[in-house]
N, C-alpha and C positions, 0 to 999 in steps of 0.2 A: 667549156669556154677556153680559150687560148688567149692568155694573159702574156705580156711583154713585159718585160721588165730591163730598163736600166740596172746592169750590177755590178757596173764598175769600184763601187764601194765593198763591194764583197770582195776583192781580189786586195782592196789597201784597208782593211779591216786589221788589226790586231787588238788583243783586250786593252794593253793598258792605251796606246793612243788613242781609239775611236769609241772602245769600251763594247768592239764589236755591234756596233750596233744593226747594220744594214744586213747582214749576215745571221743576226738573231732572230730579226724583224722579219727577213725572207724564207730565211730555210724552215721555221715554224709554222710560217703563213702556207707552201708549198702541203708540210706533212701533215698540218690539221684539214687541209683539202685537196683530198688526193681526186679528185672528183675533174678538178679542172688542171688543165697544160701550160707549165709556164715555160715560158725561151728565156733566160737569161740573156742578156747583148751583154757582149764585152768590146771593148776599143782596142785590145791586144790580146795572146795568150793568155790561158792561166795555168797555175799549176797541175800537175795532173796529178798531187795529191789531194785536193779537194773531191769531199767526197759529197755530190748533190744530190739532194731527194730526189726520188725513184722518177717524179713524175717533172722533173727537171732536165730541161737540155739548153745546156750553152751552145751561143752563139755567138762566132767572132767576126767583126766588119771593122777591120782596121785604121786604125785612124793613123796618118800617112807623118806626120811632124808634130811637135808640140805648138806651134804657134797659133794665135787667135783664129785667124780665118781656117784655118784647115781644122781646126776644132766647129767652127760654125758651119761648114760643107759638110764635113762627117755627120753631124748633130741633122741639119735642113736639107741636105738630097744622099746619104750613102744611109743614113739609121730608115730614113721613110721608105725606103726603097725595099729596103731589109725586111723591116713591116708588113709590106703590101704583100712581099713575095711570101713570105710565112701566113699569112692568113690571121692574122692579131686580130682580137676584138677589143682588147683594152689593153692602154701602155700604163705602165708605169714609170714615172719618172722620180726616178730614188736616188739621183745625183743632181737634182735643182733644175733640171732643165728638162725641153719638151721639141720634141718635133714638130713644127711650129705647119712644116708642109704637109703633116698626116691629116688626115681627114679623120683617124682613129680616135675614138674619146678616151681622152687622158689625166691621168691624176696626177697632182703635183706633190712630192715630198721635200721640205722644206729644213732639213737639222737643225739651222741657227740662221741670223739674219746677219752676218757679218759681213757679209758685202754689201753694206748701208754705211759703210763707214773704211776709212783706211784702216789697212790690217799691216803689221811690221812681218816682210816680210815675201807679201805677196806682190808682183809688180803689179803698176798701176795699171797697165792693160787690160787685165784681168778684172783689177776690181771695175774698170768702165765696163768693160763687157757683162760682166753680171750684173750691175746695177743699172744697166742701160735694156736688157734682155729680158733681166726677171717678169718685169714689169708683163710685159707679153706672155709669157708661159702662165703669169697668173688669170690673166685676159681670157687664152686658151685656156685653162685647163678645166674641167667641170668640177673638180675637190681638191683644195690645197690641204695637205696633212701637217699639221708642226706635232714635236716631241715636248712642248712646252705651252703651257695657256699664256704665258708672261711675251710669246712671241706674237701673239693675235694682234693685238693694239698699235703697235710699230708698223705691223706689215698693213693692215688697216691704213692707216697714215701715209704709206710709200704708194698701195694701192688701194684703190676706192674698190676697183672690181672684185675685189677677194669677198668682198661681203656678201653674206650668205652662203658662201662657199669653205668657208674653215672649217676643218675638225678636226678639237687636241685626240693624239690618243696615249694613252698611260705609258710613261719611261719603265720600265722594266729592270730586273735584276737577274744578273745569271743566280742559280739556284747554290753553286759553290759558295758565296760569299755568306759565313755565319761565325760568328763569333768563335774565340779559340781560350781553352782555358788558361792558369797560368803555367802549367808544363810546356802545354804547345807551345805559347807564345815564346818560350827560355829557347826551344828547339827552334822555330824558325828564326830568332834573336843570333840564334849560334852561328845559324847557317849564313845568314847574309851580311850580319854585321860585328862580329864575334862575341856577341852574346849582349852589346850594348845596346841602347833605346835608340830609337828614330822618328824624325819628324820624314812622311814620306810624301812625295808629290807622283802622282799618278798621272800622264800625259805625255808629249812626245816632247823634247829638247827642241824650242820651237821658238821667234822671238815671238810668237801670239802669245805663247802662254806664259811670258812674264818672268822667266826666268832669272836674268839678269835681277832686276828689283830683288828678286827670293834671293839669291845669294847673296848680295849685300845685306839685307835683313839677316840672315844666314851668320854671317860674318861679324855681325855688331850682337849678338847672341853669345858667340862663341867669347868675343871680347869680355862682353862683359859680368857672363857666369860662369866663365871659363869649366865649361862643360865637355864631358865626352860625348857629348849624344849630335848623333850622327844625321845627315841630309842623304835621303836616299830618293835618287830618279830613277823612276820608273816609263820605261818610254824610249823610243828611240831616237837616235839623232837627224831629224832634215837637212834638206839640203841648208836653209835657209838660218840652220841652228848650227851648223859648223864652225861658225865663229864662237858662240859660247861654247861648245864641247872644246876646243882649241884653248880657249882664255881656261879653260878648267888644269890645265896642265902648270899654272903660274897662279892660281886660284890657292892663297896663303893657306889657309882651311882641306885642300884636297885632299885630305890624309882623312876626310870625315867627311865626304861625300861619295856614296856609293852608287855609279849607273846602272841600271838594269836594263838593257835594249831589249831583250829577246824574252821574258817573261809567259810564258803558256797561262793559261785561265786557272787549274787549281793555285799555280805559284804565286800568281796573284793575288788569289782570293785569300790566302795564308799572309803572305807580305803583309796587305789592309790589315786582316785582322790580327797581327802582330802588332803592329803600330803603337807608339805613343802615341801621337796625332795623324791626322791627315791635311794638306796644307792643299787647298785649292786654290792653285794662282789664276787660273782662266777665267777671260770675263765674256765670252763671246759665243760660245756654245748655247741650244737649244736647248738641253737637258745636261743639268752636273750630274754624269752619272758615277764619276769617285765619288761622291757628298752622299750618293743614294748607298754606296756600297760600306760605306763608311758607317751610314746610319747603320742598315744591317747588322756591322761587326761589333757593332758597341766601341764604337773608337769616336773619340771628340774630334771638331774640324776647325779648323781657320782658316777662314775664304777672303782671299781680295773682293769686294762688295761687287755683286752683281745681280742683277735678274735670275739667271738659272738660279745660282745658289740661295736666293731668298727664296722661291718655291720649290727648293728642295727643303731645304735645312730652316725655315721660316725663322723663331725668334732662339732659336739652340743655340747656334753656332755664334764663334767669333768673329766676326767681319772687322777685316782691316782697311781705313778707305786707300782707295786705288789712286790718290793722286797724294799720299803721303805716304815714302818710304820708311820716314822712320813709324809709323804706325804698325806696321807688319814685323818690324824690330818687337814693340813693345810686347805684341800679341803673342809675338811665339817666345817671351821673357816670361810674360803669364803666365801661359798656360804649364809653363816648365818649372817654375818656382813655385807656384799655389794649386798645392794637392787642391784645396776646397772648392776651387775654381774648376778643376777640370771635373771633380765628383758629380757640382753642381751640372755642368755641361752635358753631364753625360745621361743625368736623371731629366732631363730638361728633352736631350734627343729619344730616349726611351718611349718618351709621349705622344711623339710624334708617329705618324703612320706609314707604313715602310710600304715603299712599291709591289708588286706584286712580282711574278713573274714575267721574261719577256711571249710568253701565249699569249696573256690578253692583251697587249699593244701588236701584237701580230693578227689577232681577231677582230681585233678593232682598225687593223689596217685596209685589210680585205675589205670589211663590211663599210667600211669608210668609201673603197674603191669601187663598189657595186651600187650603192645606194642612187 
Protein backbone atom coordinates (compact mmCIF):
# COMPACT_ATOMS: atom_id res chain seq x y z
CA UNK A 1 0.00 0.00 0.00
CA UNK A 2 1.19 3.59 -0.65
CA UNK A 3 0.36 5.59 2.27
CA UNK A 4 0.60 9.74 2.13
CA UNK A 5 1.52 11.36 4.81
CA UNK A 6 1.32 15.20 5.76
CA UNK A 7 4.96 15.75 7.50
CA UNK A 8 5.28 18.93 7.79
CA UNK A 9 5.47 18.46 11.67
CA UNK A 10 8.58 16.33 11.08
CA UNK A 11 10.58 19.16 9.71
CA UNK A 12 9.35 21.73 13.07
CA UNK A 13 9.72 18.84 15.56
CA UNK A 14 12.39 19.38 18.30
CA UNK A 15 12.22 17.36 21.79
CA UNK A 16 11.94 19.92 24.09
CA UNK A 17 9.12 22.11 21.98
CA UNK A 18 6.88 19.38 20.43
CA UNK A 19 8.39 16.56 22.48
CA UNK A 20 9.08 15.13 18.96
CA UNK A 21 6.13 13.80 18.62
CA UNK A 22 5.15 13.51 14.82
CA UNK A 23 8.42 12.35 13.99
CA UNK A 24 8.35 9.59 16.64
CA UNK A 25 4.92 8.67 15.79
CA UNK A 26 6.05 8.41 11.84
CA UNK A 27 9.43 7.20 11.58
CA UNK A 28 8.48 4.08 13.92
CA UNK A 29 5.12 3.49 12.08
CA UNK A 30 7.36 3.41 8.63
CA UNK A 31 10.12 0.81 10.35
CA UNK A 32 7.77 -1.57 12.15
CA UNK A 33 6.02 -1.76 8.42
CA UNK A 34 8.42 -2.09 5.98
CA UNK A 35 5.79 -3.96 3.98
CA UNK A 36 4.02 -0.64 2.83
CA UNK A 37 5.37 2.94 0.88
CA UNK A 38 4.99 5.90 2.51
CA UNK A 39 5.65 9.78 0.64
CA UNK A 40 6.11 12.14 3.11
CA UNK A 41 4.62 15.82 1.49
CA UNK A 42 6.48 18.56 2.70
CA UNK A 43 5.30 22.36 1.96
CA UNK A 44 9.15 23.41 1.55
CA UNK A 45 12.63 21.75 1.70
CA UNK A 46 14.04 19.78 4.40
CA UNK A 47 17.15 19.29 5.79
CA UNK A 48 19.17 16.83 4.07
CA UNK A 49 20.44 15.81 7.38
CA UNK A 50 17.38 13.95 8.10
CA UNK A 51 17.82 10.63 7.89
CA UNK A 52 14.31 8.66 6.62
CA UNK A 53 13.36 4.98 6.88
CA UNK A 54 14.48 3.03 4.01
CA UNK A 55 10.81 2.67 2.78
CA UNK A 56 10.38 6.62 3.12
CA UNK A 57 10.47 9.06 0.29
CA UNK A 58 9.83 12.86 0.74
CA UNK A 59 8.01 14.88 -1.22
CA UNK A 60 8.04 18.67 -1.72
CA UNK A 61 4.83 20.64 -3.33
CA UNK A 62 5.68 24.10 -2.36
CA UNK A 63 3.57 26.19 -0.88
CA UNK A 64 4.07 29.79 -2.53
CA UNK A 65 3.44 32.53 0.74
CA UNK A 66 2.46 32.30 4.20
CA UNK A 67 -1.00 33.78 3.96
CA UNK A 68 -4.43 31.97 4.61
CA UNK A 69 -5.61 31.42 1.02
CA UNK A 70 -2.39 30.22 -0.47
CA UNK A 71 -2.29 27.85 2.47
CA UNK A 72 -5.88 26.62 1.48
CA UNK A 73 -4.93 26.23 -2.56
CA UNK A 74 -1.72 24.48 -1.62
CA UNK A 75 -3.84 22.13 1.01
CA UNK A 76 -7.47 21.88 -1.93
CA UNK A 77 -5.74 21.73 -5.50
CA UNK A 78 -1.57 21.53 -5.37
CA UNK A 79 -1.48 18.46 -2.19
CA UNK A 80 -4.70 16.57 -4.22
CA UNK A 81 -2.94 16.91 -7.31
CA UNK A 82 0.25 15.70 -5.70
CA UNK A 83 -1.79 12.65 -4.57
CA UNK A 84 -3.48 11.61 -7.60
CA UNK A 85 -0.20 11.82 -9.49
CA UNK A 86 1.76 9.48 -6.92
CA UNK A 87 -0.95 6.87 -6.76
CA UNK A 88 -1.86 7.25 -2.74
CA UNK A 89 -4.24 4.89 -1.34
CA UNK A 90 -4.56 6.51 2.05
CA UNK A 91 -3.57 10.09 3.29
CA UNK A 92 -2.60 10.99 6.31
CA UNK A 93 -3.28 14.12 7.74
CA UNK A 94 -0.67 14.69 10.80
CA UNK A 95 -0.87 18.57 10.67
CA UNK A 96 -4.88 18.91 11.35
CA UNK A 97 -5.94 19.14 8.11
CA UNK A 98 -7.24 17.13 4.99
CA UNK A 99 -7.50 17.50 1.28
CA UNK A 100 -10.86 18.06 1.24
CA UNK A 101 -10.83 17.68 -3.03
CA UNK A 102 -9.16 14.13 -2.83
CA UNK A 103 -11.36 11.40 -3.27
CA UNK A 104 -8.51 9.36 -1.24
CA UNK A 105 -9.67 7.95 2.11
CA UNK A 106 -8.18 9.80 4.76
CA UNK A 107 -7.34 9.93 8.53
CA UNK A 108 -7.35 12.80 10.65
CA UNK A 109 -4.66 13.61 13.32
CA UNK A 110 -5.72 15.83 15.81
CA UNK A 111 -2.60 16.97 18.80
CA UNK A 112 -4.69 19.38 20.79
CA UNK A 113 -7.99 21.28 20.23
CA UNK A 114 -6.60 24.78 20.56
CA UNK A 115 -8.04 26.20 17.89
CA UNK A 116 -11.54 26.03 19.87
CA UNK A 117 -10.52 29.06 21.51
CA UNK A 118 -8.05 32.20 21.23
CA UNK A 119 -4.43 31.29 21.61
CA UNK A 120 -1.86 34.48 22.52
CA UNK A 121 -0.14 34.78 19.95
CA UNK A 122 -1.56 33.24 16.98
CA UNK A 123 -3.42 35.74 14.59
CA UNK A 124 -6.87 35.60 14.39
CA UNK A 125 -7.04 34.59 10.81
CA UNK A 126 -5.74 31.45 11.53
CA UNK A 127 -7.62 30.64 14.40
CA UNK A 128 -11.02 31.34 12.09
CA UNK A 129 -9.56 29.36 9.48
CA UNK A 130 -8.98 26.33 11.66
CA UNK A 131 -12.03 26.43 13.46
CA UNK A 132 -14.20 27.29 10.65
CA UNK A 133 -12.35 24.14 8.49
CA UNK A 134 -11.71 21.56 11.03
CA UNK A 135 -15.14 21.10 11.26
CA UNK A 136 -15.04 19.65 7.45
CA UNK A 137 -11.93 17.47 7.65
CA UNK A 138 -13.73 15.79 10.51
CA UNK A 139 -16.86 15.45 8.08
CA UNK A 140 -14.24 14.00 5.71
CA UNK A 141 -12.18 12.04 7.34
CA UNK A 142 -13.03 8.10 8.02
CA UNK A 143 -10.72 8.12 11.62
CA UNK A 144 -9.92 11.13 13.61
CA UNK A 145 -6.82 10.10 15.88
CA UNK A 146 -6.19 12.34 19.20
CA UNK A 147 -2.88 11.78 21.68
CA UNK A 148 -5.33 12.40 24.52
CA UNK A 149 -8.90 10.58 25.74
CA UNK A 150 -9.67 14.09 27.65
CA UNK A 151 -9.82 15.52 23.90
CA UNK A 152 -12.86 13.26 22.80
CA UNK A 153 -15.70 14.99 24.48
CA UNK A 154 -14.80 18.66 23.41
CA UNK A 155 -14.20 17.67 19.90
CA UNK A 156 -17.59 15.54 20.29
CA UNK A 157 -19.13 18.96 21.29
CA UNK A 158 -17.55 21.18 18.20
CA UNK A 159 -18.52 18.12 15.98
CA UNK A 160 -21.33 15.70 15.99
CA UNK A 161 -19.75 13.78 12.89
CA UNK A 162 -16.73 12.65 14.78
CA UNK A 163 -18.85 10.05 16.47
CA UNK A 164 -17.96 6.82 15.98
CA UNK A 165 -14.90 7.86 14.42
CA UNK A 166 -12.41 8.58 17.29
CA UNK A 167 -9.43 6.66 18.31
CA UNK A 168 -7.18 7.79 21.46
CA UNK A 169 -3.96 6.17 20.86
CA UNK A 170 -1.24 5.91 23.90
CA UNK A 171 1.33 9.14 24.29
CA UNK A 172 4.51 7.55 24.32
CA UNK A 173 8.00 8.11 25.79
CA UNK A 174 11.44 8.33 24.28
CA UNK A 175 13.30 5.40 25.92
CA UNK A 176 16.32 8.11 27.04
CA UNK A 177 14.21 9.52 29.86
CA UNK A 178 15.08 7.43 33.33
CA UNK A 179 15.90 8.50 36.37
CA UNK A 180 19.63 9.61 37.29
CA UNK A 181 21.28 8.98 40.54
CA UNK A 182 22.60 11.44 42.89
CA UNK A 183 26.25 11.59 41.24
CA UNK A 184 24.71 12.23 37.98
CA UNK A 185 22.27 14.43 38.99
CA UNK A 186 25.68 16.79 40.86
CA UNK A 187 27.17 16.29 37.15
CA UNK A 188 24.36 17.48 34.95
CA UNK A 189 23.65 20.20 38.09
CA UNK A 190 27.42 21.36 37.27
CA UNK A 191 26.98 21.39 33.72
CA UNK A 192 23.90 23.74 33.21
CA UNK A 193 23.48 25.46 36.36
CA UNK A 194 26.77 25.45 38.23
CA UNK A 195 25.96 22.86 40.30
CA UNK A 196 22.73 24.63 41.86
CA UNK A 197 18.97 23.18 41.95
CA UNK A 198 16.27 24.14 39.37
CA UNK A 199 12.80 24.33 38.70
CA UNK A 200 12.76 23.44 34.72
CA UNK A 201 10.06 24.23 32.18
CA UNK A 202 10.20 22.23 29.09
CA UNK A 203 8.40 23.89 25.89
CA UNK A 204 9.13 26.62 23.58
CA UNK A 205 9.32 30.52 24.91
CA UNK A 206 5.80 30.95 23.57
CA UNK A 207 3.04 33.37 24.90
CA UNK A 208 0.82 29.89 24.81
CA UNK A 209 2.67 28.49 27.22
CA UNK A 210 2.38 30.90 29.90
CA UNK A 211 5.56 32.22 30.36
CA UNK A 212 5.19 35.58 31.40
CA UNK A 213 2.66 34.25 34.60
CA UNK A 214 5.92 31.65 35.34
CA UNK A 215 8.24 34.47 35.75
CA UNK A 216 6.41 36.51 38.02
CA UNK A 217 5.67 33.50 40.01
CA UNK A 218 9.22 32.98 39.53
CA UNK A 219 10.13 36.33 40.88
CA UNK A 220 7.87 36.41 44.12
CA UNK A 221 9.73 32.91 45.04
CA UNK A 222 12.84 34.36 44.65
CA UNK A 223 11.68 37.43 46.86
CA UNK A 224 10.42 35.77 49.24
CA UNK A 225 12.91 32.68 50.13
CA UNK A 226 15.44 34.42 48.74
CA UNK A 227 16.74 31.31 47.25
CA UNK A 228 19.51 30.41 44.71
CA UNK A 229 17.69 27.94 42.93
CA UNK A 230 17.56 28.66 39.49
CA UNK A 231 14.49 28.92 36.42
CA UNK A 232 15.70 26.89 33.51
CA UNK A 233 13.98 27.16 29.86
CA UNK A 234 14.05 24.63 27.97
CA UNK A 235 12.72 25.39 24.41
CA UNK A 236 13.17 27.75 21.91
CA UNK A 237 12.25 31.17 21.29
CA UNK A 238 9.10 31.99 18.52
CA UNK A 239 8.42 34.41 16.67
CA UNK A 240 5.61 35.30 18.70
CA UNK A 241 7.79 34.81 22.11
CA UNK A 242 10.47 37.65 21.23
CA UNK A 243 9.00 39.81 23.38
CA UNK A 244 9.47 37.69 26.52
CA UNK A 245 13.10 36.61 25.42
CA UNK A 246 13.60 40.57 25.17
CA UNK A 247 11.86 41.49 28.66
CA UNK A 248 14.31 38.61 29.86
CA UNK A 249 17.21 41.04 29.51
CA UNK A 250 15.64 43.80 32.41
CA UNK A 251 14.06 40.54 34.00
CA UNK A 252 15.42 41.60 37.98
CA UNK A 253 16.12 37.64 38.53
CA UNK A 254 18.04 36.90 34.96
CA UNK A 255 21.10 36.05 36.75
CA UNK A 256 18.86 32.81 37.69
CA UNK A 257 17.25 31.92 34.60
CA UNK A 258 18.91 29.74 32.30
CA UNK A 259 17.72 29.29 28.36
CA UNK A 260 18.29 26.25 26.66
CA UNK A 261 17.04 26.63 22.82
CA UNK A 262 18.97 23.96 21.20
CA UNK A 263 18.78 20.85 23.55
CA UNK A 264 19.26 17.32 21.58
CA UNK A 265 17.13 14.32 23.25
CA UNK A 266 19.81 12.65 25.51
CA UNK A 267 20.55 16.42 27.05
CA UNK A 268 17.13 16.44 27.62
CA UNK A 269 16.33 13.48 29.00
CA UNK A 270 19.41 14.17 31.59
CA UNK A 271 18.23 18.12 32.19
CA UNK A 272 14.48 16.32 33.38
CA UNK A 273 16.03 14.00 35.34
CA UNK A 274 18.29 16.32 37.06
CA UNK A 275 15.64 18.47 38.03
CA UNK A 276 14.22 19.60 41.39
CA UNK A 277 10.78 19.96 39.87
CA UNK A 278 9.32 20.18 36.53
CA UNK A 279 6.87 23.10 36.11
CA UNK A 280 4.26 22.73 33.37
CA UNK A 281 2.81 25.90 32.38
CA UNK A 282 0.88 24.81 29.09
CA UNK A 283 -2.72 24.43 29.19
CA UNK A 284 -3.58 23.55 25.58
CA UNK A 285 -1.72 20.70 24.33
CA UNK A 286 -3.22 17.13 23.59
CA UNK A 287 -0.74 15.12 25.47
CA UNK A 288 1.68 16.71 28.56
CA UNK A 289 4.37 14.92 27.41
CA UNK A 290 7.03 16.86 29.93
CA UNK A 291 4.46 15.58 32.93
CA UNK A 292 4.97 12.03 31.16
CA UNK A 293 8.80 12.44 31.10
CA UNK A 294 9.00 13.73 34.43
CA UNK A 295 6.95 10.92 35.69
CA UNK A 296 9.59 8.56 34.17
CA UNK A 297 12.61 10.42 35.96
CA UNK A 298 11.09 10.45 39.32
CA UNK A 299 11.12 14.25 39.44
CA UNK A 300 7.83 15.95 41.11
CA UNK A 301 5.69 18.46 38.76
CA UNK A 302 3.72 21.59 39.13
CA UNK A 303 1.11 22.09 36.54
CA UNK A 304 -0.99 25.21 35.67
CA UNK A 305 -4.49 23.02 35.99
CA UNK A 306 -5.43 21.49 32.75
CA UNK A 307 -6.83 18.43 30.91
CA UNK A 308 -3.52 17.06 29.58
CA UNK A 309 -1.84 17.29 32.82
CA UNK A 310 -4.82 15.77 34.82
CA UNK A 311 -4.56 12.40 32.68
CA UNK A 312 -1.23 12.56 32.69
CA UNK A 313 -0.18 13.20 36.38
CA UNK A 314 -3.98 12.38 37.81
CA UNK A 315 -4.11 13.19 41.72
CA UNK A 316 0.26 13.26 41.98
CA UNK A 317 0.89 16.44 40.93
CA UNK A 318 0.66 20.02 42.19
CA UNK A 319 -1.76 22.04 40.27
CA UNK A 320 -1.80 25.66 40.49
CA UNK A 321 -5.21 27.19 39.22
CA UNK A 322 -4.61 29.05 35.95
CA UNK A 323 -6.55 32.16 36.72
CA UNK A 324 -4.59 32.96 39.97
CA UNK A 325 -0.96 34.10 39.63
CA UNK A 326 -0.25 34.14 43.02
CA UNK A 327 -1.29 30.43 43.33
CA UNK A 328 1.79 29.19 41.09
CA UNK A 329 3.88 31.63 43.52
CA UNK A 330 2.69 29.49 46.37
CA UNK A 331 3.12 26.08 44.80
CA UNK A 332 6.58 26.45 43.80
CA UNK A 333 7.28 28.10 47.73
CA UNK A 334 5.98 24.55 48.52
CA UNK A 335 7.38 22.49 46.92
CA UNK A 336 10.84 24.23 47.69
CA UNK A 337 10.54 24.68 51.48
CA UNK A 338 8.74 21.16 52.50
CA UNK A 339 11.02 18.20 52.02
CA UNK A 340 7.81 16.16 53.19
CA UNK A 341 5.85 17.57 50.56
CA UNK A 342 7.72 16.91 47.68
CA UNK A 343 8.62 12.98 49.26
CA UNK A 344 5.02 12.71 49.56
CA UNK A 345 4.69 13.79 45.70
CA UNK A 346 6.96 11.77 44.54
CA UNK A 347 5.76 8.26 46.35
CA UNK A 348 2.17 9.36 45.15
CA UNK A 349 3.76 9.67 41.22
CA UNK A 350 5.61 6.36 41.67
CA UNK A 351 1.95 4.73 41.57
CA UNK A 352 1.08 5.92 38.86
CA UNK A 353 1.50 4.04 35.39
CA UNK A 354 4.10 5.36 33.17
CA UNK A 355 3.51 5.36 29.35
CA UNK A 356 5.12 3.09 27.45
CA UNK A 357 7.20 3.54 24.58
CA UNK A 358 6.45 5.70 21.50
CA UNK A 359 6.11 1.85 19.20
CA UNK A 360 2.77 1.32 20.42
CA UNK A 361 1.19 4.82 19.80
CA UNK A 362 2.97 4.36 16.30
CA UNK A 363 1.11 0.79 16.08
CA UNK A 364 -1.69 1.92 17.25
CA UNK A 365 -1.56 4.66 14.54
CA UNK A 366 -1.38 2.60 11.66
CA UNK A 367 -3.95 0.24 12.80
CA UNK A 368 -6.15 3.13 13.65
CA UNK A 369 -5.47 4.21 9.92
CA UNK A 370 -6.25 0.86 8.31
CA UNK A 371 -9.18 -0.25 10.25
Amino acid sequence: MIIGVSAMGVSQDTPADTGNMHTELLFRMCRQHPEHTFLFFFDRPVSPDFLFPANVTPIIVPLKGPAVWLRKWWLQWQLPRALKKQGVDLFLGMDGMLPLRSKIPAVLFLKDLSFLQPVAGVPQQWQRFFKKETVKYIASAKKIVLPGAHLEQPLLQYAPAAAGKVQVIPAGIHESYQPLDWEQREVVKKMYTGGTEYFLVTGSLDPRNNIMPLLKAFSALKRRQRSNMKLVLAGKVTAAGQEIANSLQTYKFRQDVVLLPDLDQPSLANLTAAAYAMVYTTRLEGAALPVYAALRCQVPVIAIDSPAAREAGKEALLYADPENLADLAEKLSLLYKDEVQRSRQLQEMAALPLPGSWDTGAEALLSAALS
